[in-house]
N, C-alpha and C positions, 0 to 999 in steps of 0.2 A: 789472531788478528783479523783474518777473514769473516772468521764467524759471526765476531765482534761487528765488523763493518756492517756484514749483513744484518743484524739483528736492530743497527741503528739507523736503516736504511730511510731514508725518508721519498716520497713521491717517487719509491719504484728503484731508486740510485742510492748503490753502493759510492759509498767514499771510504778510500784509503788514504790517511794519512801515517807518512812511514817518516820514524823517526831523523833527522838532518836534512830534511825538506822543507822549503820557503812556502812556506802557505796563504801567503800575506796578498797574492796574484789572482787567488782565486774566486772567481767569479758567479756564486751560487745563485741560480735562477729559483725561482719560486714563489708561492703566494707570498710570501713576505720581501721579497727584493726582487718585483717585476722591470725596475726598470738596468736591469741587468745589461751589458752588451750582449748583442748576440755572438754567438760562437763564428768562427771561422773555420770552413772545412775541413781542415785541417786539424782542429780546435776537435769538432765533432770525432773525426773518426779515430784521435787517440783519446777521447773520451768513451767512445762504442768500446773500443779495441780494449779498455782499461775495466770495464765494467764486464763484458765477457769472459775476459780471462778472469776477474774473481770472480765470477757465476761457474766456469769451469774448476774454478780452485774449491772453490765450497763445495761442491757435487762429485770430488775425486775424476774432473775430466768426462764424466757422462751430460753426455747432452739432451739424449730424449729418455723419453720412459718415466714412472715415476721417482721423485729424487731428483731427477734431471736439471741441466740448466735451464734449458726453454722453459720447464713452468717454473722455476727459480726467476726466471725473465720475463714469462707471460707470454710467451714467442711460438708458432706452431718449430718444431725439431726440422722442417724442410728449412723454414728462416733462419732462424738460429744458424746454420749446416752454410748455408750461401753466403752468409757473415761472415762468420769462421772464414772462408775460402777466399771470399773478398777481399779481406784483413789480415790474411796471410799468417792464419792463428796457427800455430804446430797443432797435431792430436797429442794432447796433455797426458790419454790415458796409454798410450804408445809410448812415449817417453818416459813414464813413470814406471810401466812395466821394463822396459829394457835398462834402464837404470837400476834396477833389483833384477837382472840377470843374471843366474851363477856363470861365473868365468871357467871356462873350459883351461885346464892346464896347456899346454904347447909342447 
């Protein structure tokens, strides 16, 4: 579903639409619906926060380097990094790894 999203990206944004979601609210800006509301703060940064985390889902959690999210994003990896921290992103590729942890017996 990421992939997909990505690959239909249009002007740079990712959109996920996940299935039992009201879609009917949303507000798409662009050359063809300029006179769009503008966002509200709020509006913005779980828009940021929603588009990061699939740029980190589609790159397995890597942020710079080639593959990465920042050029997934167009972002220098310092940007990307102070986002992330801003927005209180978990590290994806840390949770992924300790999620596939062997359990040690007791």
């Amino acid at each position: 579903m990421i992939e997909h999203a990505a690959i239909l990206a249009q002007y740079g944004r990712v959109r996920i639409e996940l299935p039992g979601m009201d879609h009917s609210d949303t507000r798409e800006r662009g050359p063809d619906n300029p006179a769009a509301s503008p966002l509200t703060e709020e509006e913005r940064r779980d828009r940021d926060r929603a588009n990061i985390v699939a740029a980190l889902q589609v790159c397995g959690g890597k942020v710079s380097g080639p593959g990465g999210a920042a050029e997934l994003l167009n972002v220098r990896p310092t940007t990307l990094a102070s986002r992330i921290k801003t927005l209180g992103i978990p590290n994806m590729r840390s949770r992924r790894d300790s999620q596939y942890a062997p359990v040690r017996p007791s």
